[in-house]
PDB file with SEQRES, HELIX, SHEET and CRYST1 records, atoms N, CA, C and O in Angstrom:
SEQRES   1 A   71  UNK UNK UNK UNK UNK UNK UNK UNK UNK UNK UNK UNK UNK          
SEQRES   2 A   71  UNK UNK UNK UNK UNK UNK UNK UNK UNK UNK UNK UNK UNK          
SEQRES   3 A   71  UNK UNK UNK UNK UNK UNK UNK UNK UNK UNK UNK UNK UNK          
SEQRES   4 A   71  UNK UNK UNK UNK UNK UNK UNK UNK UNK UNK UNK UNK UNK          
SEQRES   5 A   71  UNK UNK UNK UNK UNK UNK UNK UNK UNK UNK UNK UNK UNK          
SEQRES   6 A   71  UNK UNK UNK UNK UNK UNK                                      
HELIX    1 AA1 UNK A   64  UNK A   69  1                                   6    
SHEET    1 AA1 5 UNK A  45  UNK A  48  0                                        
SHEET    2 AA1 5 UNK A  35  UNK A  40 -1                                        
SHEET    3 AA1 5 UNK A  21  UNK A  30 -1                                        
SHEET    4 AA1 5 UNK A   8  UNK A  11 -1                                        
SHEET    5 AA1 5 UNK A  55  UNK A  58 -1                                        
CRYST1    1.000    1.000    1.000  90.00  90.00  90.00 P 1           1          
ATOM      1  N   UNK A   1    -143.301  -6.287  19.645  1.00  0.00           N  
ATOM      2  CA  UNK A   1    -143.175  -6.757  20.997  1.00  0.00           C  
ATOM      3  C   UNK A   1    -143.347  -8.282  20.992  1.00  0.00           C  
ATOM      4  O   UNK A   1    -144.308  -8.741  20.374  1.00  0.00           O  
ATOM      5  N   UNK A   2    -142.403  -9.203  21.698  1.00  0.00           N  
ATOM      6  CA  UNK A   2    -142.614 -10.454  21.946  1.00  0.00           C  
ATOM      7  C   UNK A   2    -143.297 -10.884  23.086  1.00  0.00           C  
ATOM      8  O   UNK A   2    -143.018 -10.416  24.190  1.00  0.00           O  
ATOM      9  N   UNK A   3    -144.234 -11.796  22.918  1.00  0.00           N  
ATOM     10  CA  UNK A   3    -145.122 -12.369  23.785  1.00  0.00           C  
ATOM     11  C   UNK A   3    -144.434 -13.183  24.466  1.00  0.00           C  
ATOM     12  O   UNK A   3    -143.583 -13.744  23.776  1.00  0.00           O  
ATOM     13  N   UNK A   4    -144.444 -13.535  25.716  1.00  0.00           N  
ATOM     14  CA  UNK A   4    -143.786 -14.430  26.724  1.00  0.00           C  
ATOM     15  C   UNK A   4    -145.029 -15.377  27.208  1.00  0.00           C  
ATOM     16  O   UNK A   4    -146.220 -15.141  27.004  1.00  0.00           O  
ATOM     17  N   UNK A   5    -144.532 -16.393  27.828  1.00  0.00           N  
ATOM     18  CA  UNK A   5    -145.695 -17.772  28.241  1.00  0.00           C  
ATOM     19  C   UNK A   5    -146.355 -16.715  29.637  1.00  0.00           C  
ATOM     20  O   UNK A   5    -145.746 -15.956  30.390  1.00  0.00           O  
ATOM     21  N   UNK A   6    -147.696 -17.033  29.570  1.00  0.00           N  
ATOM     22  CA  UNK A   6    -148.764 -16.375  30.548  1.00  0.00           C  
ATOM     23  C   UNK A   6    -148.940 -14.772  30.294  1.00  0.00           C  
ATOM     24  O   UNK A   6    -149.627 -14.118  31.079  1.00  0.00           O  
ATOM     25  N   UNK A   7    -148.314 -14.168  29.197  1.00  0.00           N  
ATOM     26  CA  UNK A   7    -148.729 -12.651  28.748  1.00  0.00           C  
ATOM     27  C   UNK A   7    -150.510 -13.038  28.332  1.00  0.00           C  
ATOM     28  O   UNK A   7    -151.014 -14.114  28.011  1.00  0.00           O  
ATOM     29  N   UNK A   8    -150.981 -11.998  28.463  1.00  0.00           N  
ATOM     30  CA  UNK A   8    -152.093 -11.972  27.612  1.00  0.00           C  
ATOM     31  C   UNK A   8    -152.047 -11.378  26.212  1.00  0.00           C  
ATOM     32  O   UNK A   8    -151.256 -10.449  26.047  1.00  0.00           O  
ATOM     33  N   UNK A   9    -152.893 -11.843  25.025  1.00  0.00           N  
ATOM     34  CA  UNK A   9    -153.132 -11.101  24.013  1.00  0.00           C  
ATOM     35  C   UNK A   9    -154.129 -11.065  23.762  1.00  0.00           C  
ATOM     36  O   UNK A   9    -154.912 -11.982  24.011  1.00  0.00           O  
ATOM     37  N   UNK A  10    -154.546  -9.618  22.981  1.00  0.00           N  
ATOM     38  CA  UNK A  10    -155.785  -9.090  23.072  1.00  0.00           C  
ATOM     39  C   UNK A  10    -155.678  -8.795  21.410  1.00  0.00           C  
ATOM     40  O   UNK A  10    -154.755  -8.219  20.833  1.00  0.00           O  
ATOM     41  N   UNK A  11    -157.021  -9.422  20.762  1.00  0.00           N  
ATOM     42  CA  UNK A  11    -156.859  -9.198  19.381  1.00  0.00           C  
ATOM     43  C   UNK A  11    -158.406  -8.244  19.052  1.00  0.00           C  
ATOM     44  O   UNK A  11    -159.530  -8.743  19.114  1.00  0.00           O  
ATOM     45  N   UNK A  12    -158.071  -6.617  18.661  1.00  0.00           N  
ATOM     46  CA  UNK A  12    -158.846  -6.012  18.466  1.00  0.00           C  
ATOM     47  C   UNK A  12    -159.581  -6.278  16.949  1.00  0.00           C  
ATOM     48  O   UNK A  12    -159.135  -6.598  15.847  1.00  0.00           O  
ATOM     49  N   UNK A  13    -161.321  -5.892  17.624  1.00  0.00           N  
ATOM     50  CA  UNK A  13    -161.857  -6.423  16.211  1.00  0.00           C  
ATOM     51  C   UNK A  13    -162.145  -5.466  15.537  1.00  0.00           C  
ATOM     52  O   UNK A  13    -162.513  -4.429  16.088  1.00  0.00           O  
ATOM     53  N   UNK A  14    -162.030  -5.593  13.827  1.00  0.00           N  
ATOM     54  CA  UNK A  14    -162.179  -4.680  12.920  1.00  0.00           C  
ATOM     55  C   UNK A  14    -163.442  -3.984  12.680  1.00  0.00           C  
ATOM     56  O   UNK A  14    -163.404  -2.880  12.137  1.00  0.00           O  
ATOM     57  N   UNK A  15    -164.892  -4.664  13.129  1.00  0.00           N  
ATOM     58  CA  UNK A  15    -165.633  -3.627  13.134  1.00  0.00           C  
ATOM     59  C   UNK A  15    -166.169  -3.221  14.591  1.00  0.00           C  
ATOM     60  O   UNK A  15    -165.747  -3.532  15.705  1.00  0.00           O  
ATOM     61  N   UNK A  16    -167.363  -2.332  14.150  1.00  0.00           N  
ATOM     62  CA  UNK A  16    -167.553  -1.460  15.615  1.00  0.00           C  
ATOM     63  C   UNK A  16    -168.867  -2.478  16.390  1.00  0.00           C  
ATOM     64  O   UNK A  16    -169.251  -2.268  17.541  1.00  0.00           O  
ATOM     65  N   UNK A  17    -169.435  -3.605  15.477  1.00  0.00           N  
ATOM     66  CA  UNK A  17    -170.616  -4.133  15.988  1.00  0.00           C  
ATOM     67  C   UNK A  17    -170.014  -5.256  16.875  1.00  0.00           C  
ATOM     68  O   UNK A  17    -170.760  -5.709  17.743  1.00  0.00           O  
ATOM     69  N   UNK A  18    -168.386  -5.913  16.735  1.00  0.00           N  
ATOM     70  CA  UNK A  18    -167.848  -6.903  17.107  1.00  0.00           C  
ATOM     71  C   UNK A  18    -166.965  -6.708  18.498  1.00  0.00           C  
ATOM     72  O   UNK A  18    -166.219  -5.733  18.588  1.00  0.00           O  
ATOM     73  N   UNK A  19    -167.055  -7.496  19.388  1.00  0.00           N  
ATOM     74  CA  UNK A  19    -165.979  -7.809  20.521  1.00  0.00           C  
ATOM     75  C   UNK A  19    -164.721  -7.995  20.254  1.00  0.00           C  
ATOM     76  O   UNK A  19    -164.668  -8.516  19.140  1.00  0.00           O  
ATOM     77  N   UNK A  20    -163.383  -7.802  20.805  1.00  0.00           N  
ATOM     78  CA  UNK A  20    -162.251  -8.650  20.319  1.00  0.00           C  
ATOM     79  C   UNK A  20    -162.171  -9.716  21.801  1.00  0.00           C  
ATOM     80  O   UNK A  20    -162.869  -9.824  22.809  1.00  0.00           O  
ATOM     81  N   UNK A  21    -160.682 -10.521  21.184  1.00  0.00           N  
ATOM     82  CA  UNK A  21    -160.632 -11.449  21.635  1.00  0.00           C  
ATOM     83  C   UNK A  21    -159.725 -11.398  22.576  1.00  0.00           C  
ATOM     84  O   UNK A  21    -158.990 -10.416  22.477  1.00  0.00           O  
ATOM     85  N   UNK A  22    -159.454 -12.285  23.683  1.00  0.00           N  
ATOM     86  CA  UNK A  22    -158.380 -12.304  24.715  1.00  0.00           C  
ATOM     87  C   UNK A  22    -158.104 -13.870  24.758  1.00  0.00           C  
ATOM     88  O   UNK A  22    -158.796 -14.796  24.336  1.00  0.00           O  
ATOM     89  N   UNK A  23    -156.741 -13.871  25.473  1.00  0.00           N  
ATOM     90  CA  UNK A  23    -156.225 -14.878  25.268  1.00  0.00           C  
ATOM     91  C   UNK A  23    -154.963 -15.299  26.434  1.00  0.00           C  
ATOM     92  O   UNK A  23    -154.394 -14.207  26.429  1.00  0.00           O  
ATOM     93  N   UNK A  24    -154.304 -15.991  27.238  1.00  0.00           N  
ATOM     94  CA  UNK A  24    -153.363 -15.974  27.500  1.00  0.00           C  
ATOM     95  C   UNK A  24    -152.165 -17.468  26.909  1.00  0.00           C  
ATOM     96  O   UNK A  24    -152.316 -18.690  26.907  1.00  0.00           O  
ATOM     97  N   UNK A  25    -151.052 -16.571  26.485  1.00  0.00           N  
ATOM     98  CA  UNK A  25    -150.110 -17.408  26.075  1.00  0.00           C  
ATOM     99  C   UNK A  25    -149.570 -18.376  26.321  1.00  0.00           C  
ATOM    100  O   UNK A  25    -148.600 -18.315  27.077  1.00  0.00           O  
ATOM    101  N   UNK A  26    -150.008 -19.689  25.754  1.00  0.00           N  
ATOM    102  CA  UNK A  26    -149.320 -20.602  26.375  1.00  0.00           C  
ATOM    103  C   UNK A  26    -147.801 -21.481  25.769  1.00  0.00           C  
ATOM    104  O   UNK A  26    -147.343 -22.486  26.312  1.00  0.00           O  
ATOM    105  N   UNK A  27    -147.429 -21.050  24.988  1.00  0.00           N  
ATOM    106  CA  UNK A  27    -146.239 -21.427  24.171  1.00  0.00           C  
ATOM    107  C   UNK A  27    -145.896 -20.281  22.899  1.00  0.00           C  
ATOM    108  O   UNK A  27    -146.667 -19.688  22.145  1.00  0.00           O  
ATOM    109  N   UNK A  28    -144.689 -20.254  22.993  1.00  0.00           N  
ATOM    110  CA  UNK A  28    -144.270 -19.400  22.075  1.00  0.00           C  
ATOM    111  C   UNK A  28    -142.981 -20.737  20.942  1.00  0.00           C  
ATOM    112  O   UNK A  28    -141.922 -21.360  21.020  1.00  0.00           O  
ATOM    113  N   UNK A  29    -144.180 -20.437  19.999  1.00  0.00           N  
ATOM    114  CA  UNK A  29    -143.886 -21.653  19.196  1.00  0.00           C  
ATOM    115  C   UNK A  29    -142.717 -21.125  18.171  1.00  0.00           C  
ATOM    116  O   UNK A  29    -141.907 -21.952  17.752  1.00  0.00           O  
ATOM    117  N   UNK A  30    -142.625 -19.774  17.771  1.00  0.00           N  
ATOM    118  CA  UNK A  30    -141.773 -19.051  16.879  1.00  0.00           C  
ATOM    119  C   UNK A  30    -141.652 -17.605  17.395  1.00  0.00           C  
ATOM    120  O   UNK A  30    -142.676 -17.011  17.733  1.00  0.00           O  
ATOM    121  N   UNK A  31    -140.475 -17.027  17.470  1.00  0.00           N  
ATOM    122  CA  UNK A  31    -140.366 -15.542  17.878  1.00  0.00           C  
ATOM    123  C   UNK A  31    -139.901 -14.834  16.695  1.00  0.00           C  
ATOM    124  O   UNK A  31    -139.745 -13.681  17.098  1.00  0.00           O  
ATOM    125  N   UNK A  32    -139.603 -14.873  15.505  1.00  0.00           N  
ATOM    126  CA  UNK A  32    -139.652 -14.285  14.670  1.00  0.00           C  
ATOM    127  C   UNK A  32    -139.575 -15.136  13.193  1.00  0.00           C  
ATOM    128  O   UNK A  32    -138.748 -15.981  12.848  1.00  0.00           O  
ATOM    129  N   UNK A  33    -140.780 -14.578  12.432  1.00  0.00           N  
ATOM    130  CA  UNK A  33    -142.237 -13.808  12.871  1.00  0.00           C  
ATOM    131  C   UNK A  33    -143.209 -14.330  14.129  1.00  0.00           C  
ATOM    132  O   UNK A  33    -143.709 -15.370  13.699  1.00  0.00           O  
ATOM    133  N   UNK A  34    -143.665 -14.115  15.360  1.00  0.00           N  
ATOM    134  CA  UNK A  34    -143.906 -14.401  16.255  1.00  0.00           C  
ATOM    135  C   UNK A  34    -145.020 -15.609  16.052  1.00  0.00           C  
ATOM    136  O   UNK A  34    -145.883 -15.424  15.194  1.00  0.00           O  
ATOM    137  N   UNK A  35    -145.026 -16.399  16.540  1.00  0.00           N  
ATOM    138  CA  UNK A  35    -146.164 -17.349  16.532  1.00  0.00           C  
ATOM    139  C   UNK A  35    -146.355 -18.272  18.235  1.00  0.00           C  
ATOM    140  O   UNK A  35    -145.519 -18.901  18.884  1.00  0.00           O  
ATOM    141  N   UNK A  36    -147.877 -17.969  18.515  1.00  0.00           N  
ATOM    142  CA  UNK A  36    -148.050 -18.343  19.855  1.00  0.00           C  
ATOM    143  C   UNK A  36    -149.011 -19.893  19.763  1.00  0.00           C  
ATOM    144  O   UNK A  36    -149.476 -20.482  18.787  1.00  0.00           O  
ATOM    145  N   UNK A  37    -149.037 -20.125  20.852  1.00  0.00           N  
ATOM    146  CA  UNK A  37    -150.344 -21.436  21.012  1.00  0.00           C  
ATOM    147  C   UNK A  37    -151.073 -20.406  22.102  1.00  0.00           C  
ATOM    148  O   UNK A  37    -150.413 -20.080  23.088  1.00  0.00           O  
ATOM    149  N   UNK A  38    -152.030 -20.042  21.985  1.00  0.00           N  
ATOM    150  CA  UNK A  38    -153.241 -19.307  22.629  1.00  0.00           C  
ATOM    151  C   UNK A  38    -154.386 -19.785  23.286  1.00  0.00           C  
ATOM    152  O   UNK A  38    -155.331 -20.397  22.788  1.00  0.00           O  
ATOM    153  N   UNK A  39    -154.217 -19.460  24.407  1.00  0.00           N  
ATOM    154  CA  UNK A  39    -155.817 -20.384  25.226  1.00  0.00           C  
ATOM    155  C   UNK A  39    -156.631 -19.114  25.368  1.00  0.00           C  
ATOM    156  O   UNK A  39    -156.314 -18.204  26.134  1.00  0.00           O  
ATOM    157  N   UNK A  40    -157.771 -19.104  24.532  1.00  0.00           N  
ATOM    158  CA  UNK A  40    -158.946 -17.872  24.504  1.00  0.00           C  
ATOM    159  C   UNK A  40    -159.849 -18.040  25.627  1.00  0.00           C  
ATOM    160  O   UNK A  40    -160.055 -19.022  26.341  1.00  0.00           O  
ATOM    161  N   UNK A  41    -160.267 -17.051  25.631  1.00  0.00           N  
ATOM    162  CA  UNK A  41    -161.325 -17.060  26.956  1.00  0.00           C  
ATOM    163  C   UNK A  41    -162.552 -17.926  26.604  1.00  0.00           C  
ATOM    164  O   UNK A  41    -163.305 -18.122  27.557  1.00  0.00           O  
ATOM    165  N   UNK A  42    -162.889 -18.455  25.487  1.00  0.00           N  
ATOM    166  CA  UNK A  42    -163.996 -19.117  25.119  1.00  0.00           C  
ATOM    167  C   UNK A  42    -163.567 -20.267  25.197  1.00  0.00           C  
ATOM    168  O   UNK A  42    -164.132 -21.117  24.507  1.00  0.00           O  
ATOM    169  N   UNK A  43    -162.447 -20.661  26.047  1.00  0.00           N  
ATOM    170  CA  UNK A  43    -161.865 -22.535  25.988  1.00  0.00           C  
ATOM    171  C   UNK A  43    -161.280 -22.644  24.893  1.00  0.00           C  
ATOM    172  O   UNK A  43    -160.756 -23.758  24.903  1.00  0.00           O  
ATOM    173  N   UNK A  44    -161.077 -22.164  24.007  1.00  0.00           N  
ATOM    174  CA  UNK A  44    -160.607 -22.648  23.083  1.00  0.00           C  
ATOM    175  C   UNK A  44    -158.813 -22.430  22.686  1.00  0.00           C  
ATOM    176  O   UNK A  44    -158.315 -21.353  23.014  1.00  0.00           O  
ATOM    177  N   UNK A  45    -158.141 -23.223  22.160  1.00  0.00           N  
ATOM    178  CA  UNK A  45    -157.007 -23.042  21.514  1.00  0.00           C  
ATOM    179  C   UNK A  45    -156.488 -23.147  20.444  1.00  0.00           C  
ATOM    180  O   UNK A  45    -156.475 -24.215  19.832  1.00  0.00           O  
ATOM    181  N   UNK A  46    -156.108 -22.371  20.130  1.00  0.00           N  
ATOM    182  CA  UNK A  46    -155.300 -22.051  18.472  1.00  0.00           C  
ATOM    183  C   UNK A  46    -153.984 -21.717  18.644  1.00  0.00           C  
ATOM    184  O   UNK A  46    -153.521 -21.171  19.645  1.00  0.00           O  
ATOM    185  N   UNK A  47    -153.126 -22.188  17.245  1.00  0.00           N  
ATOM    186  CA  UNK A  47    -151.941 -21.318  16.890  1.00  0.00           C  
ATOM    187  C   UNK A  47    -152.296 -19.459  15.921  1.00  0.00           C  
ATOM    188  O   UNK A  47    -153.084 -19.196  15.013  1.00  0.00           O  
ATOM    189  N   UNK A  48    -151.351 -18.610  16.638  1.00  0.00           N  
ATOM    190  CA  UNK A  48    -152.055 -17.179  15.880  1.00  0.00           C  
ATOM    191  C   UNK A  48    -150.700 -17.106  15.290  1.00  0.00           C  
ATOM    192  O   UNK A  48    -149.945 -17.952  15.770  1.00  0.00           O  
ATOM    193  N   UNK A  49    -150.112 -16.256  14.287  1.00  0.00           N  
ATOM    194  CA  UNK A  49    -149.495 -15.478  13.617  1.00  0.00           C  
ATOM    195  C   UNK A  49    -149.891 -13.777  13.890  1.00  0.00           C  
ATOM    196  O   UNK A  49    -150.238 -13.062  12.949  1.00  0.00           O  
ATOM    197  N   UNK A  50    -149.826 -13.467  14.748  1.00  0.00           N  
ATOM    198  CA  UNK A  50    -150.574 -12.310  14.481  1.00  0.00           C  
ATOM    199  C   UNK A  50    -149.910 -11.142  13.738  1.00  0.00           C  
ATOM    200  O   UNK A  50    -148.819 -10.722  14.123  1.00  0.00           O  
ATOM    201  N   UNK A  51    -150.530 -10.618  12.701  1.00  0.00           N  
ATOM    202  CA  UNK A  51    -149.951  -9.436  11.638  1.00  0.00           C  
ATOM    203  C   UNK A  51    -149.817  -8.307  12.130  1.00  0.00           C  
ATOM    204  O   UNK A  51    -150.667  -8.122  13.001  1.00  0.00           O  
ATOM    205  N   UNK A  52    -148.838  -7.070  11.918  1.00  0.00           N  
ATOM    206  CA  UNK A  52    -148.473  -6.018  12.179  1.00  0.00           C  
ATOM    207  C   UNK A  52    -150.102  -4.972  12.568  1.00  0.00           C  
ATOM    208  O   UNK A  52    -151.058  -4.693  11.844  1.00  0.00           O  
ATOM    209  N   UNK A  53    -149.852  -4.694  13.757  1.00  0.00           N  
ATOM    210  CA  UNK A  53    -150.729  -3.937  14.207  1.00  0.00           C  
ATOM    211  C   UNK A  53    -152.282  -4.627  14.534  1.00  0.00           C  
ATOM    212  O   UNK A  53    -153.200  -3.841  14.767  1.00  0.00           O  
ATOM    213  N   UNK A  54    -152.534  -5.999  14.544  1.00  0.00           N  
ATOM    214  CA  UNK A  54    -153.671  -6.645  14.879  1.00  0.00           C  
ATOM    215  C   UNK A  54    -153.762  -7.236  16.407  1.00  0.00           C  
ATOM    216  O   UNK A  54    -154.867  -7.454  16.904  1.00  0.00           O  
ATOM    217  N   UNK A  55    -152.698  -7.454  17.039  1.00  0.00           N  
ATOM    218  CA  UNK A  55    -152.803  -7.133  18.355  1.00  0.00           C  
ATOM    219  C   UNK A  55    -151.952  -6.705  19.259  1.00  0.00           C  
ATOM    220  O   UNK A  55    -150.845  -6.248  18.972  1.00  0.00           O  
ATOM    221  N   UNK A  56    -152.553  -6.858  20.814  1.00  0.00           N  
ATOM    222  CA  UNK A  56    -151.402  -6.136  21.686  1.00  0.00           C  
ATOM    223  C   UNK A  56    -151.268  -7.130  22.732  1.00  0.00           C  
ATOM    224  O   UNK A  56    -152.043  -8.075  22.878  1.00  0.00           O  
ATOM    225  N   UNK A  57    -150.306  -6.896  23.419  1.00  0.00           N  
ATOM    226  CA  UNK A  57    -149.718  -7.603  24.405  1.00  0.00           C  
ATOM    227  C   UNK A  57    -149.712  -7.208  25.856  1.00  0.00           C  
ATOM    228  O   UNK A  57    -148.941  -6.264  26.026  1.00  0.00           O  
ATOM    229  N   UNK A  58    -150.252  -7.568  26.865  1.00  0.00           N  
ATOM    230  CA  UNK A  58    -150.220  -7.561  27.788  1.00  0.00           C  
ATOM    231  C   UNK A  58    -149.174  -8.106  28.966  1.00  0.00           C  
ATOM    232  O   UNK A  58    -149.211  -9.291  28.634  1.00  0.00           O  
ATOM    233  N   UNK A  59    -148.373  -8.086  29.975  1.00  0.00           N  
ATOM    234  CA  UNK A  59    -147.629  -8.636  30.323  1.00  0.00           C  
ATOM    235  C   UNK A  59    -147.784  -9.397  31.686  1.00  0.00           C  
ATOM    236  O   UNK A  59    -147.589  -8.670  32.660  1.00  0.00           O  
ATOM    237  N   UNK A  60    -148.104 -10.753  31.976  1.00  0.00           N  
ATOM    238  CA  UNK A  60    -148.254 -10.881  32.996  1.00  0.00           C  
ATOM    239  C   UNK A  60    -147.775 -10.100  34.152  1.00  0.00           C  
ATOM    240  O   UNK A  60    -146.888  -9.260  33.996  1.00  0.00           O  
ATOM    241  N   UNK A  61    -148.434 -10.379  35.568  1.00  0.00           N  
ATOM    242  CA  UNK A  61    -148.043  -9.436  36.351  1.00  0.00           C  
ATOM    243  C   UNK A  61    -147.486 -10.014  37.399  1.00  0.00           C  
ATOM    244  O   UNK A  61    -148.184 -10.902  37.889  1.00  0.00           O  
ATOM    245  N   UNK A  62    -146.177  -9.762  38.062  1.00  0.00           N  
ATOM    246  CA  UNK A  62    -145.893 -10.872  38.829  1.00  0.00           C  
ATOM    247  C   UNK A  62    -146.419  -9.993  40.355  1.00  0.00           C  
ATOM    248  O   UNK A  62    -146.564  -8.820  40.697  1.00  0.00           O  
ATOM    249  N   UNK A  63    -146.585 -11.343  40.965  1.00  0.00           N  
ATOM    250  CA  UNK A  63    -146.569 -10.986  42.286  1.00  0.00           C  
ATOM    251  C   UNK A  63    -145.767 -10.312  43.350  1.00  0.00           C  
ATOM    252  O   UNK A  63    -144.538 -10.262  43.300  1.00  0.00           O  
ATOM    253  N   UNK A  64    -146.359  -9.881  44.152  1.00  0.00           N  
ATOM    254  CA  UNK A  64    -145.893  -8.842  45.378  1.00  0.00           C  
ATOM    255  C   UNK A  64    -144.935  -9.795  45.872  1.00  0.00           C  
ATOM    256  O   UNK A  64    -143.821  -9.281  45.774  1.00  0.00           O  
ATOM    257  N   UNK A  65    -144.883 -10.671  46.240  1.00  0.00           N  
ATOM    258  CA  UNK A  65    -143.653 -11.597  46.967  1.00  0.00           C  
ATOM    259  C   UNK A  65    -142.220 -12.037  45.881  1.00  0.00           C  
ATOM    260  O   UNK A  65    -141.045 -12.109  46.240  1.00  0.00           O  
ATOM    261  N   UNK A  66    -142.823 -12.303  44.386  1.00  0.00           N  
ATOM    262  CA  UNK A  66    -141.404 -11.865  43.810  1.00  0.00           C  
ATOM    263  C   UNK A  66    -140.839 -10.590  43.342  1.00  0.00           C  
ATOM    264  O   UNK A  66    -139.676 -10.483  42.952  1.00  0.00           O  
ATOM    265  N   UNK A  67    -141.868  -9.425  43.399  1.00  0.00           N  
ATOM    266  CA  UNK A  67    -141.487  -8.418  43.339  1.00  0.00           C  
ATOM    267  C   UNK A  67    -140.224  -7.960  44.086  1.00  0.00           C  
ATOM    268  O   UNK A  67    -139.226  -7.386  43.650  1.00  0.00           O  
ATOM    269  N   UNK A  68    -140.589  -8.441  45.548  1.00  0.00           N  
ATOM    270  CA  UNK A  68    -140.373  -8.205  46.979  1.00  0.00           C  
ATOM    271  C   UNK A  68    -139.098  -8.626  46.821  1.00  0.00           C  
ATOM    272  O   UNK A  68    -138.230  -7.758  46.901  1.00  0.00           O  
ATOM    273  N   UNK A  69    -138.741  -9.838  46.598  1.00  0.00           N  
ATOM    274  CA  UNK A  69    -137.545 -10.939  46.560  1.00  0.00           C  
ATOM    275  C   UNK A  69    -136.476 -10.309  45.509  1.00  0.00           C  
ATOM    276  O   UNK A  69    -135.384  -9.911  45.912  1.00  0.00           O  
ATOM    277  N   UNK A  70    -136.851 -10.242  44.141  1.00  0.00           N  
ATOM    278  CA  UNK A  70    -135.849  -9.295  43.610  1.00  0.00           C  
ATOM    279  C   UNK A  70    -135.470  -7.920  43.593  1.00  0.00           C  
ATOM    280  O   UNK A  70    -134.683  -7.395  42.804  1.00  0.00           O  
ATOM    281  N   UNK A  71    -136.269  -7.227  44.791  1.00  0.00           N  
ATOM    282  CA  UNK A  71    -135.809  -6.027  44.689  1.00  0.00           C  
ATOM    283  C   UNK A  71    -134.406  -5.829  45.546  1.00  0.00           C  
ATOM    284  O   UNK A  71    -133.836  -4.738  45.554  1.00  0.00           O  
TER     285      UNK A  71                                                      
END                                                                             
């Protein structure tokens, strides 16, 4: 799945004592192999690569008024 600008990604953590991470997309720097610029919920930003099956994608949600407009 390709990440789009303002999706969220959610990177699940490998053990059971750890949190994962969230993030929303702010550039999609490469779409294949996917590579994002990521603003984490801790302020922080990185470029990810993320590897097969390490995270998921969320899709922003648009609003009721453009919902409204393109229907």
């Amino acid at each position: 799945m390709i990440g789009n600008v303002g999706d969220i990604l959610v990177i699940e953590s490998e053990r059971a004592d750890a949190t994962g991470r969230r993030g929303v997309i702010e550039e999609v720097l490469q779409e294949q192999p996917p590579r994002y610029r990521v603003h984490w919920e801790d302020g922080h930003t990185s470029i990810l690569a993320p590897s097969a099956g390490s995270a998921r994608i969320e899709r922003k949600r648009r609003s009721r008024a453009k919902a409204k407009a393109s229907a």
